[in-house]
Each structure stands twice: as structure tokens, then as C-alpha cells.
C-alpha positions, 0 to 999 in steps of 0.5 A: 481512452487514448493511448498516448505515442510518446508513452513511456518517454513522456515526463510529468508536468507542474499540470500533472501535480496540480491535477494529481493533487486536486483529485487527492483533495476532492477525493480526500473531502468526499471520503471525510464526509462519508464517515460515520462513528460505527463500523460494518462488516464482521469483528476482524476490525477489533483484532487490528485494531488490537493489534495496533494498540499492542504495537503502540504500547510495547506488548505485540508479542504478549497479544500474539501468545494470548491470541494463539492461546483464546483461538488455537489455530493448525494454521502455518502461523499459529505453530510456533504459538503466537498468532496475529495478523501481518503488521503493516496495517496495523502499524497505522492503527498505532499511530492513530492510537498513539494520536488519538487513543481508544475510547473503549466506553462509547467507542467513538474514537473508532472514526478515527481508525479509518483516517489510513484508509481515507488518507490512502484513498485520496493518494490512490487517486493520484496515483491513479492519475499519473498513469496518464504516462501512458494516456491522454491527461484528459483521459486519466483525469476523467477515469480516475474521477469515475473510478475513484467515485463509486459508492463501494469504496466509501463503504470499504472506508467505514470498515476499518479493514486493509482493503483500501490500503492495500489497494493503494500500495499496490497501485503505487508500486506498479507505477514505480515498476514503470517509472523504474524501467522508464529510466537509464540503468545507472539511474535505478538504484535508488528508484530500486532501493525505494521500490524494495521498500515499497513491496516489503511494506505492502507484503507486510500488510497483506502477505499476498503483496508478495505476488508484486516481488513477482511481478516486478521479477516477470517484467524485468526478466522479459526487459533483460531478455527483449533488450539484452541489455544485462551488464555483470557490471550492472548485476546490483542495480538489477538486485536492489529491489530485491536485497532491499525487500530481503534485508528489510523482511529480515529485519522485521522479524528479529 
């Protein structure tokens, strides 16, 4: 791949959007057509989507007692005598409850739990593409392409499990690092506010999404320090990433 001069100075153009969307919607078909009505891999799929079906009917808490109750656990979570998985990706499933339902006869609903992940697939593959800030369009375009169409995640689709959702949240959020640094200091509190929330989300799906918190502290401790450009007038516009992520994780768990 050729890597672009202009790198992170060059701004997106109404091609990059087309070309963006046009993989989202090639990747979208492909990922559709790749379903099947039956799900692989091991049982922890029924464990999220019960978790999903709690949360759309209002009794999360009385899963995670009989959870801990059924699976007795000395793990850290288990202690305080509910156990369940993190929410996040769970929270989709509610909603494809909440649209769908849940045929527990013949199970044939559970083609439509995989929607998140299909529907995540497609936007990870244009996400993907708009990294072309710091590569040729050509180039972009053409890996996305062959990234996005290896038969393994077509695979991780039919599973029900986070794989894929996570795999997109974390994409996502490290083209909004970029694109946060890319602009001027009175520019990024609300990319920062926006960014928070994008990283207290994907930690809510998988808790080892703090390591993105870290990863965007690593990148701005090495701008500040590369630019010496730390302003105590500026000291909000730094932490709102940070206040977001915290205010948001508080919230969630009272």
C-alpha cells in the first residue's frame, strides 16, 4: 500500500462516502446471504441471548441471581451473587427480541440474532476504508475488499457471539482517536465527548475494550509531550474522553 504525503491533513470527499457505503452494502448482501437458521460453536450464545430477552423484559437482575445460583463461580464477578456476561452486546440482542421475539419450538428466530453482527460487519467495512487518510483510495478500497472477504468472518456471523461487534467498535474507535487528533484543540470536545462514549460502549461489550481507554491516554500523552502543547486552559478538552467514559460507567451500574 502507498502511503499517503498528505496523511493526516487530507479531508474526506463525497468518493470516499460513496466508496465507503458501496463496500457497507456489497459487504452487507454477502454477509445476509451467508446465513443459515442454526448456530455453531459452543452453548455461551444461549447465555447472551438470555441475557438479552432479561434485559427487554425488565428482569436482568433476577437472571444474574439465578446465574450465579445454577453456576456457582469464585470468579471476581460471581462474588456479590449475580453472575452474567458484560451487557453490551446483549443489549442488541434485546432489541432483535424486542422486534422479533424468540421461537423457543423450532428456534428458527435465531437467524435473526445475528443481524448485530451482520449489520456491524457491513459498517466495519467502511470503516475500514476511511483509514484511506493515511493511504491511497485505490488501496484502501482494495484491501478492505479482500479483508472483509475472507470466509472466517462469515463463520463468526452465524455464531451469535461479540466476536464481530467487538471487532468493529474497536476499528471505529481507533479511526475516531485519529480523527480527534487530526483537528485543532478548540475542536475536540465534542469529538471527545463522542469518543468517551464510543469506548465506555465497547468496554460494555467486551471489558478488555478498556485497553482502548489506554490506548488513546498512550497517544495523547506522546502528542502533549512530542507538541508541548498543554494548555491548563485546555485541561477539559483533554479529559472529556475521559469524564464521558467515567460518568457514562457510573451510570450504568447504579
Amino acid at each position: 500500500m502507498v502511503l499517503d504525503p498528505r496523511a493526516l491533513s487530507c479531508r474526506y470527499t463525497r468518493l470516499d462516502a460513496a466508496v465507503a457505503a458501496l463496500l457497507a452494502l456489497v459487504v452487507l448482501i454477502a454477509a445476509l446471504c451467508s446465513l443459515y437458521p442454526s448456530c455453531g460453536w459452543g452453548d455461551d450464545f444461549a447465555a447472551y441471548i438470555n441475557e438479552g430477552i432479561a434485559i427487554a423484559n425488565g428482569t436482568f437482575h433476577e437472571l444474574a441471581r439465578l446465574n450465579y445460583i445454577m453456576h456457582p463461580s469464585i470468579l471476581p464477578e460471581g462474588t456479590d451473587g449475580e453472575l452474567v456476561y458484560v451487557w453490551g452486546y446483549p443489549l442488541m440482542l434485546a432489541l432483535v427480541y424486542a422486534v422479533f421475539g424468540y421461537d423457543i419450538v423450532d428456534f428458527s428466530s435465531i437467524i435473526y440474532y445475528k443481524l448485530p453482527s451482520v449489520l456491524c460487519f457491513a459498517s466495519f467495512a467502511a470503516v475500514l476504508y476511511l483509514f484511506r487518510r493515511r493511504f491511497s483510495a485505490w488501496s484502501s478500497a482494495l484491501f478492505t475488499a479482500a479483508y472483509c472477504g475472507a470466509p472466517v468472518f462469515y463463520e463468526l456471523i452465524n455464531s451469535v457471539y461479540s466476536d464481530v461487534v467487538y471487532m468493529f467498535l474497536c476499528t471505529l474507535a481507533l479511526l475516531a482517536t485519529e480523527i480527534y487528533f487530526s483537528r485543532g484543540i478548540k475542536k475536540r470536545l465534542i469529538p471527545g465527548v463522542l469518543l468517551g462514549a464510543l469506548l465506555w460502549y465497547a468496554y460494555e461489550v467486551r471489558l478488555n475494550g478498556l485497553a482502548l481507554l489506554g490506548v488513546f491516554l498512550l497517544c495523547q500523552s506522546v502528542t502533549l509531550i512530542k507538541d508541548r502543547s498543554f494548555r491548563r486552559e485546555d485541561a477539559l478538552i483533554h479529559l472529556a474522553p475521559y469524564l464521558c467514559f467515567l460518568a457514562l460507567k457510573l451510570v450504568s451500574e447504579r
